[in-house]
C-alpha positions as CSV (number, residue, x, y, z in Angstrom):
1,X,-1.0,23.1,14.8
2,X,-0.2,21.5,11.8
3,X,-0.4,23.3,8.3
4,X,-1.6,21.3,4.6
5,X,1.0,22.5,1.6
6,X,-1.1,22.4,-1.7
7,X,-0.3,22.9,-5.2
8,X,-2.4,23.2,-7.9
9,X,-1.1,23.1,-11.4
10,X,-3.6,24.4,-14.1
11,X,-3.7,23.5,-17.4
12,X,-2.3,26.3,-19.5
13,X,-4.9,29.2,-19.7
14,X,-6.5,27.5,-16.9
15,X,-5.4,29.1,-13.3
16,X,-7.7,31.6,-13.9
17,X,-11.2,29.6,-13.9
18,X,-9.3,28.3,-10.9
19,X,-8.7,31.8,-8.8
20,X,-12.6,32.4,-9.7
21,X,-13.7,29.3,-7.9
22,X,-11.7,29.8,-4.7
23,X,-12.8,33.3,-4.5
24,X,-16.2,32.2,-5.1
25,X,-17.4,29.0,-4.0
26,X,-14.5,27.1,-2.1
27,X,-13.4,29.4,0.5
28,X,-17.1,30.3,1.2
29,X,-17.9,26.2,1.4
30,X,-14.4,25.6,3.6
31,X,-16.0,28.6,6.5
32,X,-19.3,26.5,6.5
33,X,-16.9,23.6,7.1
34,X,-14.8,25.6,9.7
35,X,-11.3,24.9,7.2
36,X,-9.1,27.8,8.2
37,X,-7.0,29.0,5.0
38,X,-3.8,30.4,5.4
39,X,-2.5,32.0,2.5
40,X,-3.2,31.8,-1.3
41,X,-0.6,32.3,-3.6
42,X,0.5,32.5,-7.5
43,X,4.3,32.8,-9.2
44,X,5.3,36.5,-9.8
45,X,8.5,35.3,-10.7
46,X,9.8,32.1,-12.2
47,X,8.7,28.9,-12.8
48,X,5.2,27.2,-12.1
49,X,2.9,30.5,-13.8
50,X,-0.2,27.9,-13.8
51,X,0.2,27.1,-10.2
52,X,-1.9,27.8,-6.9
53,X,-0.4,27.4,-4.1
54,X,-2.3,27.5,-0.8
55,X,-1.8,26.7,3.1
56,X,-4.3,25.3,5.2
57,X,-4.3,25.4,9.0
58,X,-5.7,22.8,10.7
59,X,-5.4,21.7,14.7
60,X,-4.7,18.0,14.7
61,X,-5.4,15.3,11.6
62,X,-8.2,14.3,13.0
63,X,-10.0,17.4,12.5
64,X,-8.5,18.0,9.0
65,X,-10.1,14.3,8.4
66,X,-13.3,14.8,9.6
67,X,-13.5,17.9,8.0
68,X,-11.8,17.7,4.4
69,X,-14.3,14.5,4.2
70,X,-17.2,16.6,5.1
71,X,-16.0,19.2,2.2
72,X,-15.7,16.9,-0.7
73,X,-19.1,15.4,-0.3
74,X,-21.1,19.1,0.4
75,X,-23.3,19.5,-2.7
76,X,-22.4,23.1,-2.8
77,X,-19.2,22.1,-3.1
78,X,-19.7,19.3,-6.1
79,X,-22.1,21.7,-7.8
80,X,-19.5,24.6,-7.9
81,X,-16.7,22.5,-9.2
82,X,-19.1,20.2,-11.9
83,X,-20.1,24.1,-13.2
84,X,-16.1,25.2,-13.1
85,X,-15.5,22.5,-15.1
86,X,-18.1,23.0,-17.7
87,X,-15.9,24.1,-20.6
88,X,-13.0,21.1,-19.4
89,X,-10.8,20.3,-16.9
90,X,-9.2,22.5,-14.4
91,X,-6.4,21.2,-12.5
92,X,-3.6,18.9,-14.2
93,X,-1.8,17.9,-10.8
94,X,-2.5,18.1,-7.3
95,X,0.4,17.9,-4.6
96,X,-0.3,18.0,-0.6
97,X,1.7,17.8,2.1
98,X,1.2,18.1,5.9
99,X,3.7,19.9,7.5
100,X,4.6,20.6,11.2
101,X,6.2,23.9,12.4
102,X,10.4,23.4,13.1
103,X,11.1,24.6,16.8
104,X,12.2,27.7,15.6
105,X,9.5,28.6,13.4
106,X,7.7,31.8,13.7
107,X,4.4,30.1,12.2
108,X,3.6,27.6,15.1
C-alpha cells in the first residue's frame, strides 16, 4: 500500500468553493473511479488556513496511474471543476507526494 500526500493551497477566500467541490463532485467521481480517500483535512491551528490537505490510498502505482488518468479525463469530472471555477480560479498550488508506510508505522 502506498498513500498520495496532497496539498491544496486556495487563493485567499477560496478553500471554501474548494471543500464544496470535494464534498460534491470529486469524491463522488473518485468511487466511480474506485480512488480510495483517506482523510481530508484543513488547519485549525497555525499556518496554511487556505489549505486542503488530503491522503489518498492506493495499492501499487500502477493502479494510481491507470486510475488518476481515467479521473482527469471523466467529463463529470471536467464539468464539475470548469462550473467551480466559474467566478475564477481555485487552487494557487498543488503539492503531491507518494509515500510508503516506515516498518513501524501503524498505517501500512
Amino acid at each position: 500500500m502506498i498513500y498520495e500526500y496532497r496539498l491544496y493551497t486556495c487563493l485567499p477566500g477560496r478553500l471554501p468553493a474548494l471543500l464544496k467541490r470535494f464534498e460534491g463532485h470529486t469524491t463522488k467521481i473518485w468511487e466511480k473511479h474506485g480512488i480510495k480517500p483517506a482523510g481530508f483535512w484543513t488547519v485549525l491551528i497555525g499556518d496554511g488556513n487556505h489549505d486542503l490537505h488530503y491522503l489518498i490510498a492506493w495499492e501499487s502505482l500502477s493502479e494510481r496511474e491507470r486510475k488518476w488518468t481515467a479521473f482527469q479525463a471523466d467529463p463529470a469530472w471536467i464539468s464539475a471543476r470548469a462550473e467551480s471555477e466559474r467566478d475564477g480560479p481555485i487552487v494557487s498550488n498543488v503539492k503531491s507526494m507518494l509515500l510508503t508506510p516506515t516498518s513501524f508505522s501503524t498505517v501500512k
